[in-house]
C-alpha positions as CSV (number, residue, x, y, z in Angstrom):
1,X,225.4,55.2,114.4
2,X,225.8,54.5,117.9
3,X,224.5,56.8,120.7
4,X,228.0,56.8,122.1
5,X,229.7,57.7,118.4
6,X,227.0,60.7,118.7
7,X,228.6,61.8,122.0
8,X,231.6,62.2,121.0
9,X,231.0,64.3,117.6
10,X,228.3,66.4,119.8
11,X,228.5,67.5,123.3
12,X,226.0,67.1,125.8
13,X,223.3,69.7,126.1
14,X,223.8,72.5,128.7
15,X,221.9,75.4,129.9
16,X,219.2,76.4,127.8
17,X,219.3,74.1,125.2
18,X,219.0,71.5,127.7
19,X,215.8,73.4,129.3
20,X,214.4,73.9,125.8
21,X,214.6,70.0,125.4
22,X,212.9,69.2,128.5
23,X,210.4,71.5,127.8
24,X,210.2,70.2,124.4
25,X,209.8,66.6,125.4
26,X,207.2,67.4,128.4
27,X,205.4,69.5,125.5
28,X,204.8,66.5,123.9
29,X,203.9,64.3,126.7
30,X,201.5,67.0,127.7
31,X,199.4,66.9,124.5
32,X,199.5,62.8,123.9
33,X,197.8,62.5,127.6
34,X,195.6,65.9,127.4
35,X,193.6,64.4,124.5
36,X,192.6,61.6,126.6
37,X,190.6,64.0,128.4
38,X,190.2,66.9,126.5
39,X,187.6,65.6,123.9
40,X,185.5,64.2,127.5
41,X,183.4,67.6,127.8
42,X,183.2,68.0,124.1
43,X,181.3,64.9,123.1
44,X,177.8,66.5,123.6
45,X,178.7,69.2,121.3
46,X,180.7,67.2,118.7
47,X,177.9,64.9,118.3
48,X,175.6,67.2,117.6
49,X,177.7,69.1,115.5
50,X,178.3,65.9,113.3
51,X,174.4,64.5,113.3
52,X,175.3,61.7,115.7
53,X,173.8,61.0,119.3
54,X,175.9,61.3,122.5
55,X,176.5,57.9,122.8
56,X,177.7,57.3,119.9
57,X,180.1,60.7,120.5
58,X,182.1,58.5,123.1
59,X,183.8,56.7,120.3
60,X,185.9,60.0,120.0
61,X,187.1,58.8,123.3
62,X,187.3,55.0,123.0
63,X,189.2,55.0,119.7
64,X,191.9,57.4,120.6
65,X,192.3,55.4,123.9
66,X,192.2,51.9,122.4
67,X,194.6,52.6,119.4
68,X,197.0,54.4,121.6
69,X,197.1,51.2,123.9
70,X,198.3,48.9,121.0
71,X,201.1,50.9,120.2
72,X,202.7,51.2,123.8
73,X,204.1,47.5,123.4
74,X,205.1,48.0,119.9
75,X,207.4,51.1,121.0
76,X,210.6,49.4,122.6
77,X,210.6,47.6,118.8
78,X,210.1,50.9,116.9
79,X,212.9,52.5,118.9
80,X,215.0,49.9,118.2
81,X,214.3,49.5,114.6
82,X,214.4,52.9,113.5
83,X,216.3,54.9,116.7
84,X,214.1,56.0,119.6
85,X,214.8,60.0,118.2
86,X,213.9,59.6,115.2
87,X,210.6,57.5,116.2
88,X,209.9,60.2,118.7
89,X,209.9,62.8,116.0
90,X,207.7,60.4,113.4
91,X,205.1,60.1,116.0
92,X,205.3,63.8,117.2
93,X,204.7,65.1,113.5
94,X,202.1,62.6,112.6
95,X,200.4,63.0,115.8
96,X,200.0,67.0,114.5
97,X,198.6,65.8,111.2
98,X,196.4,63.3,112.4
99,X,195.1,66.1,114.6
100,X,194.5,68.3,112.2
101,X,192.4,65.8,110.2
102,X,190.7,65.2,113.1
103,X,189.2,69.2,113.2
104,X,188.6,68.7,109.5
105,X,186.6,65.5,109.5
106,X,182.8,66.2,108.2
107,X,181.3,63.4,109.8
108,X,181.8,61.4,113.2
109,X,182.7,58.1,111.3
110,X,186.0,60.3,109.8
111,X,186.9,61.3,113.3
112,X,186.6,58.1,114.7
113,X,189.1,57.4,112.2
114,X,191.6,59.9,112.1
115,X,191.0,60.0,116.3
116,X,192.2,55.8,115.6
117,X,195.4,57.8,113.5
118,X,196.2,60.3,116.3
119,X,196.0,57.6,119.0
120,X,198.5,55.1,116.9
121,X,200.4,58.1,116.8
122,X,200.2,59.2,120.4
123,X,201.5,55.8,121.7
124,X,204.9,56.1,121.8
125,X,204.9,59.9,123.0
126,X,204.7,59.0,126.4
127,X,207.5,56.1,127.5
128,X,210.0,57.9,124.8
129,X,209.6,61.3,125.8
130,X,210.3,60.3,129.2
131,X,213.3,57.9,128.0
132,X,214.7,60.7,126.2
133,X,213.7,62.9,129.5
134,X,216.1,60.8,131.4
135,X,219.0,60.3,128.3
136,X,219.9,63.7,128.2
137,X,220.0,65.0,132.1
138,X,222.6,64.2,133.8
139,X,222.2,61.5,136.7
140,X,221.9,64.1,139.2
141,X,219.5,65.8,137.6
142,X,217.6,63.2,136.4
143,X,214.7,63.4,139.6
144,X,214.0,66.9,138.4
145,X,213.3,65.4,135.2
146,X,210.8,63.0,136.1
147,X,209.1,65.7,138.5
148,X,209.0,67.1,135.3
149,X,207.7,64.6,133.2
150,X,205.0,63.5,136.1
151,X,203.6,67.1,136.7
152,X,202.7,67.0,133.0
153,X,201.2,63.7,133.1
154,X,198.8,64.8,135.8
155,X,197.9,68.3,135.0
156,X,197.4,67.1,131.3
157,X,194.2,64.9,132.0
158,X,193.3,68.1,134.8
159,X,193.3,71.1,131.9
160,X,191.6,69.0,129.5
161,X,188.0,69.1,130.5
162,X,188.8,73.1,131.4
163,X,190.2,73.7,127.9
164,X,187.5,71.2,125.7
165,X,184.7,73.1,127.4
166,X,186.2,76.9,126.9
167,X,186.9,76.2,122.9
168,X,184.0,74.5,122.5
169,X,181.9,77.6,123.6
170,X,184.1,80.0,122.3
171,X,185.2,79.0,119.7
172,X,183.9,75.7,118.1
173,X,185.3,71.7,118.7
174,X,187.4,71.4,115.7
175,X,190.0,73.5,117.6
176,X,190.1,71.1,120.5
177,X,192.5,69.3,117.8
178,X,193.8,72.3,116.2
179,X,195.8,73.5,119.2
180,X,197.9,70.2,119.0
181,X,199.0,70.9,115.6
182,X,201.8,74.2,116.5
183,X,202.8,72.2,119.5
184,X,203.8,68.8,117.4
185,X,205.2,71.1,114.6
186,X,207.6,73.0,117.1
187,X,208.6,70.0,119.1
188,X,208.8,67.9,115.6
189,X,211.1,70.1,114.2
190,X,213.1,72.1,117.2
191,X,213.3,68.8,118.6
192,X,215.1,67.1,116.1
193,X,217.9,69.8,116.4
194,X,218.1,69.6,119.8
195,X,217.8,65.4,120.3
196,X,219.5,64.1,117.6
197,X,223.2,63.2,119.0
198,X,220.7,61.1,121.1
199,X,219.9,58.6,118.5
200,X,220.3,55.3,119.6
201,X,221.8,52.4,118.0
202,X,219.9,50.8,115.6
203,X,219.4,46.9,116.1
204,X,217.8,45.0,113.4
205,X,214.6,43.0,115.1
206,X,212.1,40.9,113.7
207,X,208.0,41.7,114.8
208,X,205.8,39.8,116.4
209,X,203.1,40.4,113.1
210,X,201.1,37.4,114.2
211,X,200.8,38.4,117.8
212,X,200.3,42.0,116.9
213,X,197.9,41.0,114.3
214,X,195.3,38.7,116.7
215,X,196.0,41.7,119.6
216,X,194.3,43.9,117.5
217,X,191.5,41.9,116.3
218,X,190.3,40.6,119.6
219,X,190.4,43.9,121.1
220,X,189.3,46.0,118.1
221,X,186.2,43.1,118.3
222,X,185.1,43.4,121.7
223,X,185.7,47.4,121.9
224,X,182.9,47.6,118.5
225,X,180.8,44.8,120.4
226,X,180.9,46.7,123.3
227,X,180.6,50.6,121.5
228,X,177.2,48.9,119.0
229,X,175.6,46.2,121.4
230,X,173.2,49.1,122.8
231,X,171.6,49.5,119.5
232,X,171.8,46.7,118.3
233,X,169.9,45.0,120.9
234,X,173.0,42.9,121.6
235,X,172.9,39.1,120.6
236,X,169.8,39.4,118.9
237,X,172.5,41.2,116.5
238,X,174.1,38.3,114.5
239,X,177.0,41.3,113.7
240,X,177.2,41.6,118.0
241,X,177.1,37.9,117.5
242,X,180.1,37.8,115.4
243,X,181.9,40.5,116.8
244,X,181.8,38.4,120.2
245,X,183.3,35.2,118.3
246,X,185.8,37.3,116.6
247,X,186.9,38.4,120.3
248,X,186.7,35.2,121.8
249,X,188.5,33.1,119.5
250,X,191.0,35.7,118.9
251,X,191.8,36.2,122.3
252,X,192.3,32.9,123.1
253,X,194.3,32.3,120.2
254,X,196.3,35.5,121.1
255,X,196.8,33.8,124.3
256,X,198.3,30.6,123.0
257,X,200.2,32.5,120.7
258,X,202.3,35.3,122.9
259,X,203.1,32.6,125.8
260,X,204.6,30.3,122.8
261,X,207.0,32.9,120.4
262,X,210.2,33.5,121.7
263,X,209.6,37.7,120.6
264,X,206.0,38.4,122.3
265,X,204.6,41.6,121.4
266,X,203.0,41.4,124.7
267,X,205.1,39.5,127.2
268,X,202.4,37.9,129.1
269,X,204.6,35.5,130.8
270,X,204.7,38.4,133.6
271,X,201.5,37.4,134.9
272,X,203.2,34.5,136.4
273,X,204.5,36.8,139.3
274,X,201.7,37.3,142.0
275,X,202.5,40.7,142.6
276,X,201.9,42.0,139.0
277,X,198.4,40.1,138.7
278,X,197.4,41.9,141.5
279,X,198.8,45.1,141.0
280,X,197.4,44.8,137.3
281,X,193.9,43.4,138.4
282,X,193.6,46.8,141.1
283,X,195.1,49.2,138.3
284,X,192.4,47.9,136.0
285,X,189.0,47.4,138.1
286,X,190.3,51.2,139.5
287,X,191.0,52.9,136.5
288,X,188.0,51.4,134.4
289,X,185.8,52.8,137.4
290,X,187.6,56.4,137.9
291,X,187.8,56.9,133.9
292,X,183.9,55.3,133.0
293,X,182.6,58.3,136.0
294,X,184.6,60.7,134.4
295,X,183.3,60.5,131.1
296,X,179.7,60.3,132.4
297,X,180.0,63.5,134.6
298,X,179.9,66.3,131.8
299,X,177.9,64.2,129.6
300,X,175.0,64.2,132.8
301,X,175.8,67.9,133.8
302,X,175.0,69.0,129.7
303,X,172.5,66.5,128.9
304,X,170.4,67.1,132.2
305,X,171.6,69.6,134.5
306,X,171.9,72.6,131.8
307,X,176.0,72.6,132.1
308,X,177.6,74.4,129.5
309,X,180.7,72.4,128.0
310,X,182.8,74.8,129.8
311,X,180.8,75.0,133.2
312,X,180.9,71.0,133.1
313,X,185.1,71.5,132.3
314,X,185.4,73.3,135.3
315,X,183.4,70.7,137.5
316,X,185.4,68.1,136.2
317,X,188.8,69.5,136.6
318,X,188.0,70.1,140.0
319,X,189.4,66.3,140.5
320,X,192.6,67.8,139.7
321,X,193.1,70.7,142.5
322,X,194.0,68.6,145.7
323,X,195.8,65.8,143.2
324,X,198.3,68.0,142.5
325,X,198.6,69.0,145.7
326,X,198.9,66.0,147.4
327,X,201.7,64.1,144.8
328,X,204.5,64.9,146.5
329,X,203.9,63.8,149.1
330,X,202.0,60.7,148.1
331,X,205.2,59.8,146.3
332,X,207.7,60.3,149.4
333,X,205.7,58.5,151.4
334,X,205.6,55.6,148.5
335,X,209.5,55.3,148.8
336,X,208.9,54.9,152.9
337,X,205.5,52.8,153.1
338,X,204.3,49.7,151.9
339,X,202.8,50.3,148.8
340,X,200.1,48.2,149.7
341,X,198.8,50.4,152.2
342,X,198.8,53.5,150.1
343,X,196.8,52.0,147.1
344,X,194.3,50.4,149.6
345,X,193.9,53.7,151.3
346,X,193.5,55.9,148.1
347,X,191.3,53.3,146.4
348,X,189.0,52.7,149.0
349,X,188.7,56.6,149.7
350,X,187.9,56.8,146.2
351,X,185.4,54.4,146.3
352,X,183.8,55.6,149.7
353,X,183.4,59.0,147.6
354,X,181.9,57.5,144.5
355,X,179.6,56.3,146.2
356,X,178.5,59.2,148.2
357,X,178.0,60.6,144.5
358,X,175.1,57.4,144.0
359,X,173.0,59.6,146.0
360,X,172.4,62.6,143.7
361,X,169.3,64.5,142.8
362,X,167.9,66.8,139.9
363,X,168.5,69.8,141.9
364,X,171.9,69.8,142.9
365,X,174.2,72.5,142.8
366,X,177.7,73.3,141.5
367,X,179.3,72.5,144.9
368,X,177.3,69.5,145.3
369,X,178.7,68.2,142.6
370,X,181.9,69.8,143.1
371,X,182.7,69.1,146.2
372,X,183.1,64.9,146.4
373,X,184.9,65.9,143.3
374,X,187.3,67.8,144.8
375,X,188.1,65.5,147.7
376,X,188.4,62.2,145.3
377,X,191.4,63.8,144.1
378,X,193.2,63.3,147.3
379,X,193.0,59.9,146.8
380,X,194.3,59.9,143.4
381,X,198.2,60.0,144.2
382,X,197.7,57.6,146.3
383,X,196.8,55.4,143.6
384,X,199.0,56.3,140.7
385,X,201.6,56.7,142.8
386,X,202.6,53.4,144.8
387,X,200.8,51.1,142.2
388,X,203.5,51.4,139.8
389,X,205.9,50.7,142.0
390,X,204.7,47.6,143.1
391,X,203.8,46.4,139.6
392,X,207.8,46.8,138.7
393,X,209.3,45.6,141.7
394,X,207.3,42.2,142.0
395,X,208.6,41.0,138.6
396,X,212.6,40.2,137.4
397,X,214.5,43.7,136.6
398,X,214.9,42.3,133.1
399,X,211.3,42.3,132.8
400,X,210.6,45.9,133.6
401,X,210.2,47.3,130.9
402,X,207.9,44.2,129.3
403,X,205.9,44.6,132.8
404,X,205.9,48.6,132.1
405,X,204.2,48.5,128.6
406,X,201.6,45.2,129.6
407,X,200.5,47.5,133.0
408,X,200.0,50.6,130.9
409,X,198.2,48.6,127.7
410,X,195.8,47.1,130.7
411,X,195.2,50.4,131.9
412,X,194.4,52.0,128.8
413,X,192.1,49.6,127.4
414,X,190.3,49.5,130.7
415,X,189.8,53.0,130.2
416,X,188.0,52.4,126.8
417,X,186.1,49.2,127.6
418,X,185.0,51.0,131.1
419,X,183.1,53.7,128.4
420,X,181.6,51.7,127.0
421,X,180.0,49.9,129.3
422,X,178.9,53.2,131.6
423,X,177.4,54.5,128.5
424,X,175.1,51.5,127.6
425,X,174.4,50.8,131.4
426,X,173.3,54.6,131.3
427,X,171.0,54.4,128.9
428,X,169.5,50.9,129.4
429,X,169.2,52.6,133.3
430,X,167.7,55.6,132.2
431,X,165.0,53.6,129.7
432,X,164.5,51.3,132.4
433,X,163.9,54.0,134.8
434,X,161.8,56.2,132.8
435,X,159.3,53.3,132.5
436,X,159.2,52.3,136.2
437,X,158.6,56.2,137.0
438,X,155.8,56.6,134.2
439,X,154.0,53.6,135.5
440,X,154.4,55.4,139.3
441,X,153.6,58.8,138.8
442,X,150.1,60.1,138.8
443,X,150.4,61.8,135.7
444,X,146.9,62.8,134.9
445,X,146.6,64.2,138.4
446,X,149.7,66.3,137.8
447,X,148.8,67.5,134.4
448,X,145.6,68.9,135.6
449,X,147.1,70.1,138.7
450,X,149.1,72.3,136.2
451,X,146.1,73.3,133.8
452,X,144.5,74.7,136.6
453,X,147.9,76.6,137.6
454,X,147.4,77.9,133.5
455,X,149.5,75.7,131.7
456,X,148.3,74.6,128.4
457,X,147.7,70.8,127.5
458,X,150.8,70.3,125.7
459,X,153.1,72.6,127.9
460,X,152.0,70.7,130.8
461,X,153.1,67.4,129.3
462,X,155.7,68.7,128.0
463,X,156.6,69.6,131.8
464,X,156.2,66.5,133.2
465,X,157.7,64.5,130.6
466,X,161.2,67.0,131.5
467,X,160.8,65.9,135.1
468,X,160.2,62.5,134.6
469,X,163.3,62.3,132.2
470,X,165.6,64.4,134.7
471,X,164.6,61.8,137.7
472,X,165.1,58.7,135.3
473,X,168.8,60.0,134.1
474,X,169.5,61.1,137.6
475,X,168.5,57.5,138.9
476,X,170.3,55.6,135.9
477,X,173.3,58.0,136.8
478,X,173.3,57.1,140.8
479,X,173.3,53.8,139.7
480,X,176.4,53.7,137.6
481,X,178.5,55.8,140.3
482,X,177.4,52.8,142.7
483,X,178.5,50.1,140.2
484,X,182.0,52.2,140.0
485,X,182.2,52.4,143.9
486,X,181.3,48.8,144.5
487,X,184.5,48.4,141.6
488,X,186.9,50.4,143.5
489,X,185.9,48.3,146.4
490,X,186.8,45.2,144.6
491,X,190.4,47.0,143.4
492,X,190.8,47.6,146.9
493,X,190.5,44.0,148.0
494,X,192.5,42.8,145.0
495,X,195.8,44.8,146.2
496,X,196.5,42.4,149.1
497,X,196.8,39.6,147.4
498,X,200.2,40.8,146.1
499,X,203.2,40.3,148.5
500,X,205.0,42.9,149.9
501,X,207.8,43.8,147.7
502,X,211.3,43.3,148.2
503,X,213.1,46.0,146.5
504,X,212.7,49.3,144.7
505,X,211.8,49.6,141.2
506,X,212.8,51.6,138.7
507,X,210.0,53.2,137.1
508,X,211.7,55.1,134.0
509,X,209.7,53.2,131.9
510,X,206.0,53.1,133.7
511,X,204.2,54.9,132.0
């Protein structure tokens, strides 16, 4: 049945039904993006929870993030094989039940799993709740629905350190995923009351299998080669080895593939447009660095500065306060400026703050680790903001939405691969650094320094063993926020070699 047969048998939402859809829909935005944050604080305490290490705890965060990339291309097919309501709902429900297996699971490789569910699930959430966003308001109300829709989309990643930290401490970290499940039942089931003389026509369309098959071999490959190559000693590992070939050769053939089939599931012949490589090239060197230092933060301020999940929430958040602050006008000043000016300002003033954070110490305080938190988040909008916009406009109209779902698959798997590599960097760094402090330190001259202070023998290594360790981490830790600053730099660069665009675009379908 066609979306306009379903208009005329049931009027248009009005009054409150049309705020209870909003709300509905930015309901469910809100929890797809919050758990790419929310399990960030959490991974200390989930790991230990589950017998597993904190490195390998980051998988909870690179397997939602990797699965829910693969599904953003596949959604304009879903929507138009099944309806784009009724794929809205499907995800919405299974994305509840995937996250109540998730606070079930009794051991980390079952969460991995059903985290890989909940992510395949959370995929579509985001472009077709803000698709249906703009369906049913009315044109003139339809920039109050995407303030909507945005405001969710930043305060989402914001509350979800805050909120993983609090349940985790008062409560316990199965309920990070529990408080997802009321959420997807009421928008599942109120919001197929509400949406449902919105379904869409349904058009019969063939998948790309092929292409969707290679896409997620080569990226499933090089996400495990990059998650195990720490301990595994990388390619003296023949499964690192294969993992690597597996990634290679599928990529490559993924390549050949998608430029060749008339029905891509990744239209890559985008990339052809200057504008887009660049805008996708800064998007991903900027995002990689901003989410890899996210993700390290809490797990430095538990594992060495004696954080508690919650205390390390509220550090993170802080990112957040001046973000949503400064949006609105970052995005009226997008619709006057050149773009290009905006993401090279935000970027670089990200970067120039990142790497003010290389030059930490052991005995830091909340504020001085607050604080260059609090201003990066001016540079944020800045970022987000413009970057999408000149993605969209520097490609054909027709190829928006294609452009939409490559720049927001790029972004996502940045994210994950970006994790992956902070984390073995971290502790390769910290190892590394541990060993060039042992060998420096006088440590027989500070152990009997303290015996003569009254420690014992074994509390007095014990001591300097702690401090040793905290300057290592600390060290390993400066290092990586200098890597990420020297990449913001790069995504700086990397935005002036797109051309100033021409029009406006439409970014309905961004994100």
């Amino acid at each position: 049945m066609s979306s306009d047969t379903r208009h005329d048998v049931l009027p248009p939402l009005q009054g409150g039904q049309l705020l209870a859809a909003g709300f509905l829909l930015a309901s469910a935005n809100f929890i797809a993006v919050l758990d790419t944050t929310i399990a960030n604080v959490s991974v200390p305490t989930i790991a230990g929870n589950l017998g597993a290490t904190s490195s390998q705890g980051t998988y909870v965060i690179t397997s939602y993030a990797v699965a829910e990339a693969i599904t953003v291309p596949l959604t304009g097919w879903l929507a138009k094989r099944f309806g784009t309501v009724r794929t809205f709902i499907t995800a919405m429900l299974m994305f509840g039940l995937c996250s109540a297996l998730c606070g079930l699971a009794p051991s980390l490789g079952m969460l991995v799993f059903f985290r890989i569910l909940q992510g395949l699930a959370g995929g579509p959430l985001m472009p077709l709740s803000q698709t249906l966003l703009l369906r049913i308001f009315p044109a003139d109300k339809a920039p109050a629905a995407i303030a909507l829709w945005s405001m969710t989309t930043l305060v989402a990643p914001i509350l979800g350190p805050i909120l993983g930290g609090v349940i985790c401490d008062s409560a316990s970290w199965p309920y990070i995923f529990y408080i997802n499940v009321p959420v997807a039942l009421i928008c599942g089931v109120l919001g197929w009351q509400l949406l449902k003389r919105y379904e869409s026509a349904l058009i019969p369309s063939r998948i790309d299998t092929i292409g969707l098959v290679l896409l997620v071999a080569w990226v499933g490959a090089l996400q495990l080669m990059l998650d195990e190559g720490k301990d595994l000693d990388w390619f003296s590992s023949h499964e690192i080895i294969a993992l690597a070939i597996v990634a290679a050769v599928g990529f490559v053939a993924f390549l050949i593939w998608e430029l060749d089939t008339p029905d891509p599931v990744v239209e890559l012949r985008v990339f052809r447009h200057r504008g887009f490589s660049a805008a996708v090239t800064t998007i991903s060197l900027a995002f990689g660095a901003f989410f890899g230092a996210t993700v390290l933060t809490p797990l430095w301020l538990q594992g060495v500065m004696g954080y508690t999940a919650t205390q390390a929430g509220y550090v993170t958040a802080l990112t957040g306060v001046l973000a949503v602050l400064v949006a609105p006008a970052a995005a009226q000043m997008s619709s006057k400026m050149d773009p290009r000016k905006l993401v090279f300002a935000g970027v670089l003033w990200m970067g120039l703050v990142t790497l003010l954070r290389s030059t930490g110490s052991p005995d830091m305080g909340f504020w001085d680790i607050g604080l260059p938190l609090l201003a990066m988040g001016v540079g944020l909008p800045f970022f987000f903001v413009p970057i999408t916009s000149l993605a969209l406009a520097s490609v054909d109209e027709p190829e928006t939405a294609s452009a939409a779902g490559l720049m927001n698959f790029c972004r996502t798997v940045s994210g994950a691969f970006a994790t992956s590599l902070v984390n073995t960097s971290w502790e390769d760094g910290t190892t590394r650094m541990r060993a060039e402090l042992s060998g420096l330190t006088d440590t027989h001259g500070m152990l009997a320094s303290m015996q003569q202070l009254g420690f014992d023998a074994e509390a007095a290594l014990n001591s300097v063993s702690q401090a040793v360790q905290a300057q290592s981490v600390t060290l390993a830790t400066n290092h990586v926020f200098w890597m990420a600053g020297l990449a913001f730099s790069l995504a700086a660069a990397a935005v002036w070699l797109a051309p100033r665009p021409t029009r406006v675009a439409d970014t309905s379908q961004a994100h």
